[in-house]
C-alpha positions as CSV (number, residue, x, y, z in Angstrom):
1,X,3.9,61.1,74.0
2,X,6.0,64.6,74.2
3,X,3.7,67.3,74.1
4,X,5.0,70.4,71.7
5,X,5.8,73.7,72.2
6,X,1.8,75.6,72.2
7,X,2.5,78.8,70.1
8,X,-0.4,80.8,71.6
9,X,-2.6,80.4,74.7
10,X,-6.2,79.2,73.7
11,X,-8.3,79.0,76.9
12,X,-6.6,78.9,80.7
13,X,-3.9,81.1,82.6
14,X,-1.1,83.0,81.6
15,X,2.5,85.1,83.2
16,X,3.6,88.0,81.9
17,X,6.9,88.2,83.4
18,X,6.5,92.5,81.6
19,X,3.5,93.5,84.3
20,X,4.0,90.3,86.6
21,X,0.4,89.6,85.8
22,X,-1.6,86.5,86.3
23,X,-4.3,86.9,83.1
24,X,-7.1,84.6,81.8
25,X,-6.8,83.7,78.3
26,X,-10.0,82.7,76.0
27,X,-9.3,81.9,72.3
28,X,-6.1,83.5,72.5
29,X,-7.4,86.3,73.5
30,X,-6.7,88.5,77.6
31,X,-9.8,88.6,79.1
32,X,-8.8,90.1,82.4
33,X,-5.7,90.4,84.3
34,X,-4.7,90.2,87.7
35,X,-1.4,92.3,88.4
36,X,-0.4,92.2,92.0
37,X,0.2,95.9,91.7
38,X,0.3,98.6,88.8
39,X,3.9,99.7,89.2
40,X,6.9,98.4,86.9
41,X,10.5,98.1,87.7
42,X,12.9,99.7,85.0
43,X,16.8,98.7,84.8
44,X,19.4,101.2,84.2
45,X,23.4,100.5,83.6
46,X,25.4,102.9,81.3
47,X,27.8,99.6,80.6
48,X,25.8,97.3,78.9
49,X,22.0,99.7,78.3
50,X,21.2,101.5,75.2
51,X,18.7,104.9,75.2
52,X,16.5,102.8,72.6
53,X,15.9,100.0,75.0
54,X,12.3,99.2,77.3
55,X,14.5,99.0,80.7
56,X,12.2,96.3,81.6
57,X,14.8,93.3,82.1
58,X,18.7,93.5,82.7
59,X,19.1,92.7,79.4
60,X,17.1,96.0,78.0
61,X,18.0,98.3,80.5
62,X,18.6,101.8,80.1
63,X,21.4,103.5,79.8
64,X,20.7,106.7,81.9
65,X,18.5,107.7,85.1
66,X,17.0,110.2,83.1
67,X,16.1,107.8,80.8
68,X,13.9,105.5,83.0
69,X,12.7,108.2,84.8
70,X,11.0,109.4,81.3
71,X,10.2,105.8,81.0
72,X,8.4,105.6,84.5
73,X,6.5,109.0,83.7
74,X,5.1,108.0,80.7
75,X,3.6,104.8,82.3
76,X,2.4,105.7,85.2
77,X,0.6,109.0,83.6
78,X,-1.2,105.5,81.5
79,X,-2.5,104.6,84.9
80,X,-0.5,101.6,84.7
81,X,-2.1,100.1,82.0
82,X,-0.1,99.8,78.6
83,X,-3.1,100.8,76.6
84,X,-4.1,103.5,79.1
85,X,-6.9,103.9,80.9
86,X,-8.8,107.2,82.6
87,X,-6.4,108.2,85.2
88,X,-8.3,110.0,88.0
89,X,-6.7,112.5,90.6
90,X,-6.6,109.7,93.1
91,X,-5.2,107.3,90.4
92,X,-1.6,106.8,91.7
93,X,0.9,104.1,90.0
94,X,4.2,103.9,91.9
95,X,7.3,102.4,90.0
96,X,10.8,101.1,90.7
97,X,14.2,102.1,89.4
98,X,17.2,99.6,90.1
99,X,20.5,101.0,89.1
100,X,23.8,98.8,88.7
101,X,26.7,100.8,90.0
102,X,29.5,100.1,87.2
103,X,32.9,101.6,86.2
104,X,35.8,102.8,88.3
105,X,36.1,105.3,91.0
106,X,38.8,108.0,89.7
107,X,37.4,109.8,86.9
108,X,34.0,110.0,84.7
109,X,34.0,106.3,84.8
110,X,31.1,104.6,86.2
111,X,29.1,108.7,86.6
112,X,25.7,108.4,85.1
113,X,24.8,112.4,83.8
114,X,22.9,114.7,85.6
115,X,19.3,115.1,86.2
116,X,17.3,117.9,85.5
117,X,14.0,116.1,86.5
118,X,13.3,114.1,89.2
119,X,10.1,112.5,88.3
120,X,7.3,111.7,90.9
121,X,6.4,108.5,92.8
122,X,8.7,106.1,92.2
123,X,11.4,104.7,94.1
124,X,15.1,105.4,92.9
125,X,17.6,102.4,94.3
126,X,21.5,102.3,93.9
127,X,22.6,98.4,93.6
128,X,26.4,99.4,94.0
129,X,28.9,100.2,96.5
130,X,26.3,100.4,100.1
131,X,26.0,103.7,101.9
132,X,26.7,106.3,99.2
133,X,29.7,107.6,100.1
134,X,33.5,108.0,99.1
135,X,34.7,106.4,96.3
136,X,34.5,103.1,95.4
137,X,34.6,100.4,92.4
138,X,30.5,99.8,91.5
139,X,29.4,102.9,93.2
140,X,26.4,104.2,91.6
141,X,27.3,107.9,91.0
142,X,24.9,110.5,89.2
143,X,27.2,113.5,88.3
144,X,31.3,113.3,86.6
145,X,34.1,114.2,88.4
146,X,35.1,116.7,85.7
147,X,32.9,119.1,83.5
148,X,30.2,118.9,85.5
149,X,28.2,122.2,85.6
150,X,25.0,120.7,86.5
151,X,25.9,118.4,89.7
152,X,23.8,115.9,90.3
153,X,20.5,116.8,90.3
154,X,19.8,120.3,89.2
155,X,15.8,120.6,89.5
156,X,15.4,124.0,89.9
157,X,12.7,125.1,88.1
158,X,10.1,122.2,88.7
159,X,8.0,120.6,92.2
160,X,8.4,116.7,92.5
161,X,6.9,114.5,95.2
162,X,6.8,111.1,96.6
163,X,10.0,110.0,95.5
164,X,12.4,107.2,97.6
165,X,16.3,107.4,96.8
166,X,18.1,104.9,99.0
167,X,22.2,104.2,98.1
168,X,23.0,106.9,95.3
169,X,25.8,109.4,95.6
170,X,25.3,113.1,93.6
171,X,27.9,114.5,92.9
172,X,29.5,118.0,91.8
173,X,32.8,118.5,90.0
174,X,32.4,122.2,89.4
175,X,29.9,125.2,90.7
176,X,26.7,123.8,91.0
177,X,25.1,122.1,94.0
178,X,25.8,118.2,94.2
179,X,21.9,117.8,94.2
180,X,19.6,121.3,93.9
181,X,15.7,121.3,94.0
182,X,13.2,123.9,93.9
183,X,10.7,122.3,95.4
184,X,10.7,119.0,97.2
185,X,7.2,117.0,98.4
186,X,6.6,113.6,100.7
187,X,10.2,112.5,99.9
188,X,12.8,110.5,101.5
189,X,16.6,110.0,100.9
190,X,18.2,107.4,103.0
191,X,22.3,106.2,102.9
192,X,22.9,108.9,100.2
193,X,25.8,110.6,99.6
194,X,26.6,114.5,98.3
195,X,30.0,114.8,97.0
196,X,32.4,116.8,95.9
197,X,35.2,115.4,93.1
198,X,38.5,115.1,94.0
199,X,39.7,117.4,91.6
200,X,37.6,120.1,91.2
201,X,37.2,123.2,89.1
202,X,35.4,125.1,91.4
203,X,33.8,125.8,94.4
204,X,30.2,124.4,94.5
205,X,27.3,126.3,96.2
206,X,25.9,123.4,98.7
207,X,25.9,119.6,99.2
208,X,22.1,119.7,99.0
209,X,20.0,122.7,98.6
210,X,16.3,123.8,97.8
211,X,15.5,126.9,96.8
212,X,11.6,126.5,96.9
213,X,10.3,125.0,99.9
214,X,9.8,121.4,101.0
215,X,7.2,119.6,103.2
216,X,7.1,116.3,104.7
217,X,10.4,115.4,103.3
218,X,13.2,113.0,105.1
219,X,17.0,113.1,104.8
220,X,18.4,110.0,106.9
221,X,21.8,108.8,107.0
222,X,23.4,111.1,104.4
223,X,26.7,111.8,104.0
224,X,27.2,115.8,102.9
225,X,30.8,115.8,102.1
226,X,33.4,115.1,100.0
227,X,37.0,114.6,98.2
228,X,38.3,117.8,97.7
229,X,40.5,120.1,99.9
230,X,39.5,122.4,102.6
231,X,39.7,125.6,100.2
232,X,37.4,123.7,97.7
233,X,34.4,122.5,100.3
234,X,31.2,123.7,99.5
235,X,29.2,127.3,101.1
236,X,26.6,125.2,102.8
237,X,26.0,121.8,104.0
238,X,22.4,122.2,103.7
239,X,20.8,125.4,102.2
240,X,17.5,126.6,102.5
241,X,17.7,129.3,100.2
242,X,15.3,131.9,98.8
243,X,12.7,128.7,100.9
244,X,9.7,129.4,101.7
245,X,8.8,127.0,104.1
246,X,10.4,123.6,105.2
247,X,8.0,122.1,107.1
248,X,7.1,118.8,108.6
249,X,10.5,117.5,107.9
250,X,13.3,114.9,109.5
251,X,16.9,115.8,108.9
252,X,18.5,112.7,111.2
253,X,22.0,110.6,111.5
254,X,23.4,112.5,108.7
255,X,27.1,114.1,108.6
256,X,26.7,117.4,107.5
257,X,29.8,119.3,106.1
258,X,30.5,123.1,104.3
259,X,31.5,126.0,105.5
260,X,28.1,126.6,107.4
261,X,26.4,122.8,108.3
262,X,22.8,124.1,108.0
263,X,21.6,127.5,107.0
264,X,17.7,128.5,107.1
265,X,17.8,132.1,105.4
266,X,15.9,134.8,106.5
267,X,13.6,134.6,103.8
268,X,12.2,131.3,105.5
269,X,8.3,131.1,106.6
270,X,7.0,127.9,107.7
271,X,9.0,125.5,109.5
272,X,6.4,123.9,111.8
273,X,7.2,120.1,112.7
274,X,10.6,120.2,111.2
275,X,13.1,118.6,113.6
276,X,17.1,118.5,112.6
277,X,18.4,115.7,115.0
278,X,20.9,113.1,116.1
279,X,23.2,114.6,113.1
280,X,27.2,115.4,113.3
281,X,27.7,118.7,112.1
282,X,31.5,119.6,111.2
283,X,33.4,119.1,108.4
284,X,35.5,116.9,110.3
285,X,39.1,115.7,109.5
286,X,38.8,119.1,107.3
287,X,39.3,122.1,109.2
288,X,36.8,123.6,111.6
289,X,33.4,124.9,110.0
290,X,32.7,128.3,110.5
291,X,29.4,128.2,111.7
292,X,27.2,124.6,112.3
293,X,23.3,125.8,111.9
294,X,22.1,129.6,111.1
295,X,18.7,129.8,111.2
296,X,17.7,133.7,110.5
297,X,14.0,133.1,110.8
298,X,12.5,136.2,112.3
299,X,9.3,134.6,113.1
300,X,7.8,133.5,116.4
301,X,6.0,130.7,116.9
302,X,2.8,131.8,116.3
303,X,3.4,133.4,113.2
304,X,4.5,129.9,111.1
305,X,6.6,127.8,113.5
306,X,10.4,127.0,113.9
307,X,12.5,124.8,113.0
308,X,13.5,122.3,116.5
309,X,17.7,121.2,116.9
310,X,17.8,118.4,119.0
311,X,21.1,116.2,119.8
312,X,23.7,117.3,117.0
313,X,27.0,117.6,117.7
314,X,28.4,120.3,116.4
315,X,32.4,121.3,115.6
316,X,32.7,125.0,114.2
317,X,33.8,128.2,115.5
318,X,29.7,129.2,116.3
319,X,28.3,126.2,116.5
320,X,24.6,127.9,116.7
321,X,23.4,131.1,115.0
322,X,19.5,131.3,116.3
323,X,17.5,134.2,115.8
324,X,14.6,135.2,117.5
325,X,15.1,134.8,121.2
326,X,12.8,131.6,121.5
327,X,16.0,129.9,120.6
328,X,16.0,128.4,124.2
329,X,13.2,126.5,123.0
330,X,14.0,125.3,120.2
331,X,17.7,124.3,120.8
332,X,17.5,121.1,122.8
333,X,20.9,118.7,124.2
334,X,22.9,119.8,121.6
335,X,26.8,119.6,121.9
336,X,30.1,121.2,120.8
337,X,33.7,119.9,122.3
338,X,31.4,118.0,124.8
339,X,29.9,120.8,126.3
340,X,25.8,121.6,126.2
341,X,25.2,124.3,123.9
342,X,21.6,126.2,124.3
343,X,21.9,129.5,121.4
């Protein structure tokens, strides 16, 4: 004897493919539920997604970055709990964004818009093209090639923390900064890219800049560079301006392009712990950089810490601008045309 379809669960176990939740069920009614974490995954492709949509499947996702980032916001500050529940200071809920790189590589096709807001703890992954960089068909590409004023990210007025970003270019088709932070927290960026269009109506300020400060952040394996002509490259590679500290920070394997690689302003304080490392500074198959890494900090040591270059190599007509004289000791095995370079 076939047993029929059971419209609603009486007594015994239940899925909920939503929260990935094991619950128990008694007269039809959730009497506890077992998640195997708090976070949820949102979906995102400007193709096929719709601003009205959940993002909870592929077949609600989002539209926009922006969009699921509100979306993540508003359930996490629920504690996780669709209802809500009383979210202390140590009550943390950590969700994932998956984004489907779509569209073609010349143009505004495939670009998802700018953001404005980051977001906190979440984790922010590209499912297109690997590595972030160039062009490609299925890249996952936040910023247009052509009216762009905003870049890619343009988060200058706001902190954000504990956010992941793996496999996402940002890109800049006109003034701004491909991706441009005030303030930047416990974050990591791996196999990104920061771009600039190929045809471009302007000369954008950095690849990557923050104009806050930044502790305990990571940049690995980032690609600072871009389409456009030599006359068209960005200022800076990395810019630390108007920062007021940088501090405990990795800046590692990344290629770092601009007119100057990576400039620390005077206006920097704290830079204790931060290590730039292992990175190729140059803008390579471009024309030579004008200067690699300026760091103006006047302070010693004692008086907030420095920021420690280890291993880059470095093509530019001054490869190192160091200021105060503990530059010896903070300049370690770094090269330019082969040669050790010290300050």
């Amino acid at each position: 004897m076939a047993i029929g379809n059971i419209p609603a669960r009486k007594r015994g176990f239940g899925y909920d493919p939503v929260t990935r939740s094991l619950g128990v069920y008694v007269d039809g009614a959730l009497t506890a539920s077992f998640p195997p974490s708090p976070g949820r995954t949102y979906f995102v492709n400007n193709v096929t997604g719709s601003s009205t949509n959940d993002g909870l499947s592929w077949g609600t996702a989002v539209d926009q970055v922006s969009a699921a980032i509100t979306l993540s916001e508003a359930y996490r500050e629920l504690g996780g709990v669709e209802s809500g529940s009383a979210v202390t200071t140590n009550d943390y809920v950590r969700n994932t964004i998956m984004v489907q790189g779509t569209g073609d590589y010349v143009g505004d096709e495939g670009g998802y818009d700018s953001l404005a807001d980051l977001g906190e703890h979440y984790n922010l992954i590209g499912l297109g093209t690997p590595g972030g960089r160039g062009y490609g068909v299925g890249l996952v590409r936040i910023g247009h090639d052509t009216g762009n004023l905003l870049g890619g990210v343009n988060a200058t007025s706001s902190a954000f923390r504990g956010v992941y970003i793996s496999n996402i270019q940002f890109q800049s088709g006109y003034t701004a900064s491909c991706f441009a932070v005030q303030n930047l927290y416990t974050s990591m960026l791996e196999d990104c890219g920061f771009q600039v269009a190929p045809v471009i109506t302007g000369t954008p300020a950095a690849y990557f800049a923050i104009s806050g400060g930044a502790t305990g952040i990571t940049l690995r394996r980032c690609n600072c560079g871009g389409q456009a002509g030599q006359t068209d490259r960005p200022t800076y590679g990395i810019n630390l301006t108007g920062s007021t500290f940088f501090a405990a920070s990795l800046v590692e394997q990344c290629s770092i392009g601009g007119v100057t690689g990576f400039s620390n302003p005077i206006t920097q304080v704290y830079g204790r712990g931060t290590v730039v490392r292992d990175n190729v500074i140059g803008d390579l198959g471009m024309g030579v950089m004008v200067t690699g890494i300026r760091d103006a900090c006047p302070n010693s040591f004692a008086t907030g810490g420095l920021i420690t270059y280890v291993n880059n190599y470095i093509q530019a007509t001054d490869p190192i601008d160091l200021s105060p004289e503990q530059a010896w000791a903070r300049c370690i095995m770094n090269y330019a045309d082969n040669a050790v370079i010290t300050s």
